[in-house]
Structure formats: C-alpha cells, structure tokens
N, C-alpha and C positions, 0 to 999 in steps of 0.2 A: 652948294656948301662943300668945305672939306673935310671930310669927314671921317675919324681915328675912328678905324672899326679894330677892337682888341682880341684876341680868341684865343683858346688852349691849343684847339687844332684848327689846320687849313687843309685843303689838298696840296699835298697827293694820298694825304691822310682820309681815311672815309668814315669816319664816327658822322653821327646826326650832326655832331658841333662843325666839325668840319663843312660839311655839305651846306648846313642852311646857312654859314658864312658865306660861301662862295655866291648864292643866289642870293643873298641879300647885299650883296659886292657888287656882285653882276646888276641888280634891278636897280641901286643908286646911280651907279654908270651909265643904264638906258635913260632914266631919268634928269640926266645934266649934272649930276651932284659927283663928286672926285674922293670915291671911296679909298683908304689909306687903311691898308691891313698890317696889324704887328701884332707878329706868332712867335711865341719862344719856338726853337727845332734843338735836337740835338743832333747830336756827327756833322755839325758843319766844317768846312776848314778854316772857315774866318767868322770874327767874331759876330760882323752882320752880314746880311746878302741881302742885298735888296732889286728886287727883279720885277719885270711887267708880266703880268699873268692872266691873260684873256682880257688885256686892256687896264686891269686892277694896279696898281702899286704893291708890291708884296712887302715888307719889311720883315726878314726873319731872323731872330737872334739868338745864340748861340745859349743854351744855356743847359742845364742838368738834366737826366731822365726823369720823369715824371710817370710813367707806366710802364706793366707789365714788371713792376719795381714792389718789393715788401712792402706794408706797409709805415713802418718807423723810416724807411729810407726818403721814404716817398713823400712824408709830411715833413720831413728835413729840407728835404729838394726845395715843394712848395713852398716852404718858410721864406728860401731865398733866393724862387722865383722873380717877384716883384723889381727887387734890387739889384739882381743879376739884370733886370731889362732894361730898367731905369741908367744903368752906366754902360748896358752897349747902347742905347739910344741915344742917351749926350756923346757918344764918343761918335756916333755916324752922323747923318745930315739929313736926319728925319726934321720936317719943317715943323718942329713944336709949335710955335709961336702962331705959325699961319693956319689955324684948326680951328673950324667955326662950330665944332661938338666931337663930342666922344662917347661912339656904342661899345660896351663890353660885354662880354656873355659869362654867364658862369653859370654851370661849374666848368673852372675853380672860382674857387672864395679869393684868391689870392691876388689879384688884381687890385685890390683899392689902393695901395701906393703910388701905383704907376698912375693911375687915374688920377689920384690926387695931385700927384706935380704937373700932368699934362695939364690939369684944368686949371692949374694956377696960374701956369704959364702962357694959356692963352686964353684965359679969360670967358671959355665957352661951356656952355650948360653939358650935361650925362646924360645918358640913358642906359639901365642895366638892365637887359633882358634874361629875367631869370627863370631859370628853367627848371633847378631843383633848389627846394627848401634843406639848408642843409646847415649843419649836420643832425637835424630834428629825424631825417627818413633813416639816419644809421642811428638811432638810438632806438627809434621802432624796430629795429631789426637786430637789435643788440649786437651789433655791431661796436655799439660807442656806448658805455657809461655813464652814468651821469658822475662825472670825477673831471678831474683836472684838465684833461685832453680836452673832454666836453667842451668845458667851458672855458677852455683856450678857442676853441674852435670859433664857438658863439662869440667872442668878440671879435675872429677874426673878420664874420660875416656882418656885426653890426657895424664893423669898420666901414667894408666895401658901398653899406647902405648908405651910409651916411656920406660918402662923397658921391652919390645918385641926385639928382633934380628930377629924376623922371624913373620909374621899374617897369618894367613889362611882365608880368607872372601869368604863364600859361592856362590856367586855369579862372573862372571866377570864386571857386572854394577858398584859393589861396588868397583872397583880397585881406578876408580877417585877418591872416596871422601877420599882416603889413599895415593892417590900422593905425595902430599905434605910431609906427615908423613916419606918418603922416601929421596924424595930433600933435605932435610932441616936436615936429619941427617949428625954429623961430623964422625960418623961409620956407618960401612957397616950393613945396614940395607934389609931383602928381603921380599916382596909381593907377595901374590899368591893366586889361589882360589883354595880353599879344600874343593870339595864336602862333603856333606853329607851323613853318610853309615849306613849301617843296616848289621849287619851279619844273616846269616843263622842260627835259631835254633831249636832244639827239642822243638814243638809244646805239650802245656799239656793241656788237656782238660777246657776250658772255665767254668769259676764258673758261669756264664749266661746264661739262655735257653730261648728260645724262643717259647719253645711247648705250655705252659698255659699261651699265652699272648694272646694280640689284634696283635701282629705281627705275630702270625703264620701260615704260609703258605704262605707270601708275599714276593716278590721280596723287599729287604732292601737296602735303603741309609743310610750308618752309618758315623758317625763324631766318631773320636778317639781323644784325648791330651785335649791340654788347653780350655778353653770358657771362654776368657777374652775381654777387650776392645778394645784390639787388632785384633780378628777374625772379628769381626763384625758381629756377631752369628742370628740380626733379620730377616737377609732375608732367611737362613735355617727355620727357624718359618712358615713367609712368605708364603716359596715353599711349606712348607708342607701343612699350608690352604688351596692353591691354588688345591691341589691335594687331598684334602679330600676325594672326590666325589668317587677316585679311591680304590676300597678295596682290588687291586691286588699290591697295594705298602705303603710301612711303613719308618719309620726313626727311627732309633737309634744315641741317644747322648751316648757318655760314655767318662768319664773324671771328671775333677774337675775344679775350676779356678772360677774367680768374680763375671761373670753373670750368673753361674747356677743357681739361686734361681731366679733371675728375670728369667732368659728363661722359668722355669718352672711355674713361676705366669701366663708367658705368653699362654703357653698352657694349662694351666689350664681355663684362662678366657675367651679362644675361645673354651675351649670344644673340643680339638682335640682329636681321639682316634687314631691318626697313628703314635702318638709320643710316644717312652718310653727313657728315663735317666736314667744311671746307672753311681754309680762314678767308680772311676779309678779302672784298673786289673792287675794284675800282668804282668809284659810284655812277660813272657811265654804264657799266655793263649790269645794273640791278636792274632797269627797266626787260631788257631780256634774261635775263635769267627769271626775271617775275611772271614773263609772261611764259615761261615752262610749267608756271606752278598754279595749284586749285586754289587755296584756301594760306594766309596766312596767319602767323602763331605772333601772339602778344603773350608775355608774362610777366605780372608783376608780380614782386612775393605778399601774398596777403597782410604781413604784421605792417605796413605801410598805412600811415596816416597822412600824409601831406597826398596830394594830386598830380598828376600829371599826366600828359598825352604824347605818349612814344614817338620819336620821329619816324618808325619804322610804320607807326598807323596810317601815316601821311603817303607814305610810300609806296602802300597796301589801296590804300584807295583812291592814288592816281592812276594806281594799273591793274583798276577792276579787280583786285582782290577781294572777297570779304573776308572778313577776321575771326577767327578761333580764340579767344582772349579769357585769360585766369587772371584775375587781378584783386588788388582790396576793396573791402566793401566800402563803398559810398564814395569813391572815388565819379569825376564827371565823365570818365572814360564810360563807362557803365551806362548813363544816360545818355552819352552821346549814339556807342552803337547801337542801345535799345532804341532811341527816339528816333534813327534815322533809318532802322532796321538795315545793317552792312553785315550784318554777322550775327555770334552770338556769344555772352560774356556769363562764366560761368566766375563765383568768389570764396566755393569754399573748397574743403580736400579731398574729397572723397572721387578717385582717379575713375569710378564706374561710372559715375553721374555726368563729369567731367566727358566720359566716351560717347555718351548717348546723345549729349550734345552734338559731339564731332558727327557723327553720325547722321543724324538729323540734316545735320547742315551738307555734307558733300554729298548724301545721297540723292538729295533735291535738285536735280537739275534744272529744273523751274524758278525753284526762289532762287538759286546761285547766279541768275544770266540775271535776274530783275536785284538783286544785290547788288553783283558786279556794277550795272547802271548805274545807281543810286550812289556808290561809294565813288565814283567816276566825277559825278556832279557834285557831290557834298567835298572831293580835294579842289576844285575850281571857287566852290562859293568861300569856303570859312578858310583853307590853308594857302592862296596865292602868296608867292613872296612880292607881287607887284602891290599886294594888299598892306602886305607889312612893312616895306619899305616905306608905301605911302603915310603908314602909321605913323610909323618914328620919326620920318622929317618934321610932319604936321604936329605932334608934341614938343619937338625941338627947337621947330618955328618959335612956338608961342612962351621961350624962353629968350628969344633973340632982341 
C-alpha cells in the first residue's frame, strides 16, 4: 500500500513523535508497503522539500513555528497549520490521488483538514493514532478553562475524530472516553489500543560525557524528552535536594520543552551539584548515553486524568533501564510497571516518601540486574514497531 503517514515532527527532530514516526516509516518499508511522510518544518528556503530519507519519501512543508513559541502565538500558528500544508501540497507533486490510506498522529489536533481533502481525494480509509486526549489533560492541569478557548479546542479535536475510520489510543483506560465517537457514527467506525513502539537501532556514540563532570563515577537517574507543564518536573528537583547528601548518585536532565529555564533557575538557587541539563540529542545517541545511566526518571504531573504511556518508558526498557516514575493515580502506567515489576511508581507529593522509594530501588543490586531483564523483554513483547505497523496495515486492510 501507499501510504500518507502525517506527523508534527520528523527527524532530525527527536521528540517521541518524531522517533516512532521514523520506525514506523522504516518497519512499512521493510514490510513492502511505500510509506509517504508530510511534516510541516520551519526555516526551509522553499516552500516544499521533498527528499529520500533512509529509503522513506520525506515531504516537508514550509510553514509557521509551532514551538518553543507563547502560547496565543502558538494556537494562531496551529489554526493555520492545516491550510498552510494543504496549498503547499497542491502546489508540489505529492501523488494525492495514488494513496491507498492515511496515518496521522496527534498531537496536534490540527490535522483534520489536511486528512479530510487527502481522503477525498483518494478515496482511502484513516487511521489516527492518538497519543493524548486533548485538550481534557490541560484542563486537568489548569492550564485551559472551561471558557471559550476550551471549547474551541474540543471541536477542533472532534473534527479531526470525525475524519478517522480507525483511532489507535495508547492506552485501554482511554477506550471510554471514545465510546461514544463509535455509537454515534452512521459508518463503520473501529477503536483500538495501539501501543507505543520503539524499534531497535544501531546505537552511535553520545555527544555527552560524563568524565569531566560532578557526575562522574555516580550511579545516574536520567530524564529523557519533553520538561513541560505537563511532566510536573518540580518533584525530580525535589528528589534530587533531598539526596544531595549522597555523592554516590546524580541526575541527568536531557531534552528541551517550557520549564527548562525555570528548572535550571531552580537548581541553580539551591546550589545543587548532582544535577546537570543538557538539551536535546540526536535519537541515535540515547541508546549510549542510556547505557551510562542506572535508573530512569518518568514524570507525570499528578492533576492528570486521561492515560498515557511515555515514549521515554519505551526507551527505558529497551536498554534495561528500570523506571523511577511520579505519575496520576489510576493511570495504566502504574499497573503496568507494578505488574511487570521494572521499577517502581510512586502518585503522591510528598518528595521523602518519593526518596525512599529511589532508594530502595538503586541500592538493590539484585533486583536492578533482574529488572533491567524483565524491562528488556517486556520492550520486545508489547512495544515492537514491527508490532505496530503490522496493526495498522491489518486495520486498514479491513477497510479496503
């Protein structure tokens, strides 16, 4: 099949969204199917670029910043994301026409336009592999209102639903709040949860060292991906004062996202020496630099009702990591590293309770090598992207 894979990011970008695009690019490709990627970019010199990339089709189009951006700028942008891609796409020689499905990921929300005239035009079923329930997790987090914005927003996401044949919601918590979206269609409509995958790849030496630091020679809890308001990033701060004392353990941040400049005013103003921040790496070099590190750090911020499962967890227990994780209660994160025993997930505030944990767990050299194991096989069994490409074809089949 060919097949419109739609995304916010691509590489050479390293967000989660990026990354399992590419191995889910790459695993249709091994598979015989002609994965067609189209990325908005910004700072191109022309309107499209369209280039072969590890065998892929890249289409990238020119359009507005989108992060690291305010937020009123930033929901401007998105507004006229869609439309901005939709007329560099008619204007290049993307084969609309010849496209036997179309996968989009969101977030963003903002996609359903594009999807809608691609699928008109060629007459072929969606799939929206959605990853957050939104904007419901910024309203948990007060972030968003229930006012006007709100519920601009919510149509813009029942838009995007509603040009889907097919969702993929990373969780099964999340099937409920898509029931309806189901009932209420006068076409056949399917629901389903589609883990989160990481493929296997050739690891390349880490642009980060660790030798001439304050972290060298420590056992390291490191945090990978975003540090937005969404993680809840102060009780990793937190843990780390609470364990100053100790000079056999360190923390690494690496990534990009909202609150890095406040996290680091934050360690800066306490004078921590077991913290270092570095931004984002290339997603080749995570497999080594993961393998410098003990234990890795999960955060969600507690006021979070909707589910979800980090791409950074994936990440964590392809390379024997197991997980340090603050997250909301009743989340499947929670039963998953309990049930499979990789770590251990602590849900409320209290930053002493939260250390004893840490504790417990890297001082155990025993359970950390039969962890390590366990999380090793549990990224093999449930997070393949050889898994999940095979999903989505085999759902999209059975619309053809």
């Amino acid at each position: 099949m060919k097949i419109a894979l739609i995304s916010i990011h691509y590489p050479p970008l390293s967000s989660s969204c990026a990354v399992q695009m590419r191995d889910l690019a790459q695993e249709l490709l091994i598979h015989g199917h002609e994965p067609i990627v189209i990325v908005p970019s910004e700072g191109l010199q022309k309107a499209c670029v369209s280039e072969i990339v590890d065998g892929v089709q890249v289409f990238r189009l020119s359009t507005f910043k989108t992060i690291d951006i305010g937020n009123i700028k930033r929901g401007i942008n998105e507004l006229l994301l869609p439309f901005i891609m939709l007329y560099r796409i008619r204007k290049s020689n993307f084969p609309i026409k010849e496209l036997n499905a179309i996968v989009w990921y969101s977030p963003t929300i903002f996609f359903g336009p594009v999807v809608k005239v691609l699928k008109k035009s060629s007459n072929c079923p969606t799939y929206l592999i959605l990853r957050d329930i939104f904007p419901e997790w910024a309203l948990d987090l007060g972030i968003l209102k229930k006012g006007l914005i709100y519920h601009l927003l919510k149509l813009v996401a029942k838009y995007q639903y509603s040009v889907a044949d097919i969702i993929g919601v990373q969780t099964s918590s999340n099937l409920k709040y898509l029931e309806m979206w189901v009932r209420k269609s006068n076409r056949k409509r399917k629901l389903e949860v589609l883990n989160n995958w990481l493929a296997l790849s050739h690891s390349q030496k880490a642009s980060i060292s660790l030798t001439d630091t304050c972290l060298n020679g420590r056992k390291i809890f490191i945090f990978i991906g975003n540090m937005g308001i969404a993680q809840g990033m102060d009780i990793l701060i937190d843990l780390a004062e609470s364990m100053k004392n100790r000079q056999d353990l360190g923390f690494l941040f690496v990534g990009r996202g909202t609150q890095v400049k406040d996290l680091q005013a934050s360690v800066s103003n306490k004078k921590l020496n077991n913290i270092l921040f570095y931004n984002e790496i290339d997603p080749k070099e995570i497999p080594s630099l993961l393998a410098m590190c003990h234990i890795g750090l999960i955060a969600l911020d507690p006021r979070h009702k909707s589910h979800n499962i980090p791409g950074k967890f994936l990440s964590y227990m392809q390379a024997g990591l197991p997980v340090l994780a603050r997250v909301n209660k009743g989340t499947d994160l929670v039963n998953l590293i309990e049930d499979e025993n990789v770590g251990r997930v602590y849900i409320g505030k209290e930053v002493n309770d939260f250390r004893k944990l840490a504790e417990d767990l890297i001082d155990n050299e025993v359970n950390l090598k039969a962890m390590s194991e366990r999380g090793y096989l549990l990224s093999q069994k449930m997070f393949s992207s050889d898994h999940a490409a095979k999903q989505i074809v085999s759902s999209l089949s059975s619309y053809i």
